[in-house]
C-alpha positions in Angstrom: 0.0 0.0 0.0 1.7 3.8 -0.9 0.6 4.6 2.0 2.5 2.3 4.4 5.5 3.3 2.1 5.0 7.0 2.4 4.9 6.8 6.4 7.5 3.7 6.6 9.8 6.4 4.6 8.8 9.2 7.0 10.0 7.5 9.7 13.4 7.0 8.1 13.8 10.8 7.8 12.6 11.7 11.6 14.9 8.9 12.8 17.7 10.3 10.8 17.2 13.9 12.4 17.3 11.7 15.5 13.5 12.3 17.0 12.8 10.4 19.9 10.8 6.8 19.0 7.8 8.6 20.7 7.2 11.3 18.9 7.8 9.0 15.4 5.3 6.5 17.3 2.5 9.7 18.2 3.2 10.6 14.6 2.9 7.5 12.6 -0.9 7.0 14.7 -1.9 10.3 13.3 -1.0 9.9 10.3 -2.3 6.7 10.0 -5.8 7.8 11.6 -5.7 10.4 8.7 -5.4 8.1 6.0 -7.5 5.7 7.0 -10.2 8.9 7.3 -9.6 10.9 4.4 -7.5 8.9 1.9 -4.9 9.1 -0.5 -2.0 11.3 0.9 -1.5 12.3 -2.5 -5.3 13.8 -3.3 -6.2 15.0 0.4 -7.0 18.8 0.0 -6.5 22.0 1.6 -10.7 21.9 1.9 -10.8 18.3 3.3 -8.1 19.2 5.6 -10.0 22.0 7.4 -13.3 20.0 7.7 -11.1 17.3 9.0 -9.7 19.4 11.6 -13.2 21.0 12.5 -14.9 17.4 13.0 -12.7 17.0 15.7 -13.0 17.8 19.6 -9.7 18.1 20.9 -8.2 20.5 23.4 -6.6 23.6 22.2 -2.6 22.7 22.7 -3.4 19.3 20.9 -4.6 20.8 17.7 -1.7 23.5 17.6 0.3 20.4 17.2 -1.7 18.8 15.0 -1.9 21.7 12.8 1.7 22.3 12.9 2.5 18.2 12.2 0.4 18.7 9.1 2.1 21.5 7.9 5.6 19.6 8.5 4.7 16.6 7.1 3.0 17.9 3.7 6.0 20.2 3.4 8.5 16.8 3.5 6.1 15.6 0.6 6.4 18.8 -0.9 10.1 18.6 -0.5 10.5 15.2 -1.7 8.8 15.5 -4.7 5.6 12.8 -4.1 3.2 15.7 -4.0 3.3 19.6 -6.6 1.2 21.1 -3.9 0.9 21.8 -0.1 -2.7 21.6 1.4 -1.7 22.6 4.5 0.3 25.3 3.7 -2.7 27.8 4.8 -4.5 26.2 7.5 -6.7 28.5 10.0 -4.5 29.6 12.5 -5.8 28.3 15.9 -7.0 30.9 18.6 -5.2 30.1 21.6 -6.8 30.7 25.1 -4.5 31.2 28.0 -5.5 28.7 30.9 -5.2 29.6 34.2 -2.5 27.1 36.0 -4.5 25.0 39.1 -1.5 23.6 41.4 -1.9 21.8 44.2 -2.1 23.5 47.4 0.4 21.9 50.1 -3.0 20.7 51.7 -4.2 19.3 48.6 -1.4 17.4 48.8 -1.2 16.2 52.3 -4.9 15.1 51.4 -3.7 12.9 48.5 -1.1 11.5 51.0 -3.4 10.7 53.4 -6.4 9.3 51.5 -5.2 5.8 52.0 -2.9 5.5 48.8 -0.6 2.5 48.7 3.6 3.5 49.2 4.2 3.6 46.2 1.8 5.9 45.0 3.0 7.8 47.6 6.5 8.2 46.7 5.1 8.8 43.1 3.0 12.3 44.6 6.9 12.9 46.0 8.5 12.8 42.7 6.1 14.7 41.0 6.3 17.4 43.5 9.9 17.7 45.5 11.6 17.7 42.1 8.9 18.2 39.6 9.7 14.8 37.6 6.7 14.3 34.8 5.4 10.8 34.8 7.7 9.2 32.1 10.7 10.0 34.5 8.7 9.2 37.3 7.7 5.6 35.4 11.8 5.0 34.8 13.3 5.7 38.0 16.1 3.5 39.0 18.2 2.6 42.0 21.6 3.4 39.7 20.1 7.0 38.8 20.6 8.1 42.5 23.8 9.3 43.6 23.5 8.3 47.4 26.8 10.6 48.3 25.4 13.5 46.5 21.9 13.4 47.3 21.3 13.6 43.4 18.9 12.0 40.8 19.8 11.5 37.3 16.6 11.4 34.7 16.2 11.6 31.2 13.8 14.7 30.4 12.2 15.9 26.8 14.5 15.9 24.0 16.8 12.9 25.8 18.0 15.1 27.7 20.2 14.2 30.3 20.0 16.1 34.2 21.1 16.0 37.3 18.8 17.5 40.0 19.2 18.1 43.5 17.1 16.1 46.3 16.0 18.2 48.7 16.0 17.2 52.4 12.3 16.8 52.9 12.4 14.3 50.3 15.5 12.1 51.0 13.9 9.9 53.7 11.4 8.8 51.2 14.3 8.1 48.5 16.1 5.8 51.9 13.2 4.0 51.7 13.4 2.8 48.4 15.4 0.4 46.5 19.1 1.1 45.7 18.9 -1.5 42.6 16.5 -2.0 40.4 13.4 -0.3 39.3 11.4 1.3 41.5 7.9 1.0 39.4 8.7 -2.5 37.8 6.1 -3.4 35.6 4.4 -6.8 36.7 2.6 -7.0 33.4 3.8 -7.0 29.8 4.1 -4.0 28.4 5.1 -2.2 24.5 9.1 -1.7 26.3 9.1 -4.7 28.6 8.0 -8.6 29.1 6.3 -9.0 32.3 8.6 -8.1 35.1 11.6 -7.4 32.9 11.3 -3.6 33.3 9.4 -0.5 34.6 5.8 0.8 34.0 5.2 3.1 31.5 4.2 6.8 32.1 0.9 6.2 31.4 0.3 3.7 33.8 1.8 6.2 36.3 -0.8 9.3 35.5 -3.8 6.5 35.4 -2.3 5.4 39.0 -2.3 9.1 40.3 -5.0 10.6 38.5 -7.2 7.3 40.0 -6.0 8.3 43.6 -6.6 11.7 43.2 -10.8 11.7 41.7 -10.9 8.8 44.8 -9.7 11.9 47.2 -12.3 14.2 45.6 -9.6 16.2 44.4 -10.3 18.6 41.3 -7.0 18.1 39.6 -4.6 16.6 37.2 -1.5 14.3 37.8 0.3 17.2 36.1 -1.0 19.3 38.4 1.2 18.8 40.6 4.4 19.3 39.1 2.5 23.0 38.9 2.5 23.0 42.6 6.7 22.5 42.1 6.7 25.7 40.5 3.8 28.1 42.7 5.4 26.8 45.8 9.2 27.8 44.6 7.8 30.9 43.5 5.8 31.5 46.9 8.8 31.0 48.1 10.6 34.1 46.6 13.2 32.1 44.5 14.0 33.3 41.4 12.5 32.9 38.3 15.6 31.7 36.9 16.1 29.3 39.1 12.7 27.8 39.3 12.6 27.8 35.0 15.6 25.8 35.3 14.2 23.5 38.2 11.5 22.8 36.3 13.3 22.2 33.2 12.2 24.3 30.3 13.7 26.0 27.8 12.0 29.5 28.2 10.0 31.3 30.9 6.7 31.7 29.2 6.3 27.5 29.8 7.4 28.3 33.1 4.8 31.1 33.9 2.2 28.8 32.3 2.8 26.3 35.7 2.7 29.1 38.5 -0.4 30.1 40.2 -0.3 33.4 41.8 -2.6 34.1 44.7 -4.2 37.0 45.8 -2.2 38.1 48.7 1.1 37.7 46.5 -0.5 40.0 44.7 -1.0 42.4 47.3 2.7 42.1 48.8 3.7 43.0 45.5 1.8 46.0 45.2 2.4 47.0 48.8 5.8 47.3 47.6 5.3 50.2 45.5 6.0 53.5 46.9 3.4 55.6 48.8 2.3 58.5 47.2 1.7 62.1 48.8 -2.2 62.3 48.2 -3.0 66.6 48.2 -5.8 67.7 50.2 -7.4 69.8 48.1 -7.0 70.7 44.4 -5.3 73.9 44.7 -7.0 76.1 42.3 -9.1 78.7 43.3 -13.1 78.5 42.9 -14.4 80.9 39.7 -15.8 83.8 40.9 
């Protein structure tokens, strides 16, 4: 089929400009979906592609990226020669809509911690929030990736990236705890990376675990949410935004400032800061005669 060989090639070029095997694996599922709803790659057009895109409900950061995949994938076509034109050269632009960050409050968290999860669930909630790990690090941890001198973990972030964060002190019994070798979420079923018991869970198994726990504690949040809590508490704290943009790993403040919920009385010590004005009494002109 020209399609298989179109996406099979595809996935040469990504893995030659060394993208990670998820984001080929999300891709090839898109693109597969599309096919299999729309056709030929080679006939799909700019009009189809907007009706397409319309038909479906998705949140508003997922279809930026779709929108954008599209555009990079029918410009490779393009490019290669399989196909003159470029229907999604001039796709709508989405409106984006700012949402409001909802952290985790400290009690929030204590909640969570308290509602009768199992240990380690628990020690999944302290990942999450001492160091701000996102599940997929959370789902890999191992014994070898802590330096037990140091008091430092080792993870592999976005982009394989490798760091080496700090454990803070509040967090260190809970690493004693755990196992020095080995996994520390090994997966007892078979999953896509692993035979049964061969490896770790996957980070998808980790946000089911924690978004489960935390819809049991009648908790109005995300798993996510509380790497968000990382961030507002650092920031509650007075450290600086550079510091908590590099503890949280991202590459420019605006993600950063898309994680940190300010409160109201924040708010007012910042204004309280400003200096105090010398109000006048009275206007000083004189009244018309």
């Amino acid at each position: 089929m020209q399609t298989d060989k179109t996406l099979s090639y595809w996935a040469a070029c990504m893995k030659a400009e060394d993208l990670t095997e998820r984001s080929i694996r999300e891709r090839m599922i898109f693109f597969r979906r599309l096919a299999r709803e729309l056709g030929d790659f080679n006939t799909i057009t700019r009009t189809e592609l907007i009706h397409w895109l319309a038909s479906k409900d998705w949140a508003t950061a997922t279809r930026v990226n779709y929108r954008s995949t599209l555009h990079i994938f029918f410009t490779w076509l393009q490019d290669e020669g399989l196909r003159q034109d470029n229907p999604a050269a001039r796709l709508p632009k989405v409106k984006t809509r700012t949402k409001e960050p909802n952290p985790f409050t400290i009690d929030e968290i204590q909640t969570l911690l308290d509602s009768g999860i199992y240990a380690s669930t628990r020690t999944m909630v302290g990942l999450h929030y001492y160091l701000g790990l996102r599940v997929s690090e959370i789902a890999r941890v191992h014994g070898h990736d802590i330096n037990w001198d140091r008091r430092t973990i080792t993870t592999l972030g976005k982009g394989r990236k490798e760091v080496t964060l700090p454990v803070p002190a509040a967090a260190w019994m809970m690493f004693l705890s755990m196992p020095r070798n080995g996994y520390w979420f090994p997966n007892r079923a078979a999953n896509k990376h692993f035979g049964a018991g061969e490896g770790h869970i996957l980070g998808g198994s980790v946000s089911t675990l924690l978004c489960d726990a935390i819809k049991r504690a009648g908790l109005n949040h995300r798993a996510h949410d509380l790497r968000a809590a990382t961030a507002t508490e650092m920031n509650r704290a007075q450290v600086t935004a550079f510091v908590v943009q590099k503890g949280m790993r991202h590459t420019n403040m605006d993600t950063t400032t898309r994680y940190m919920g300010i409160d109201i009385e924040q708010i007012r010590d910042g204004l309280e800061q400003l200096p105090a004005l010398r109000m006048p009494e009275h206007s000083g002109r004189r009244l018309a005669a």
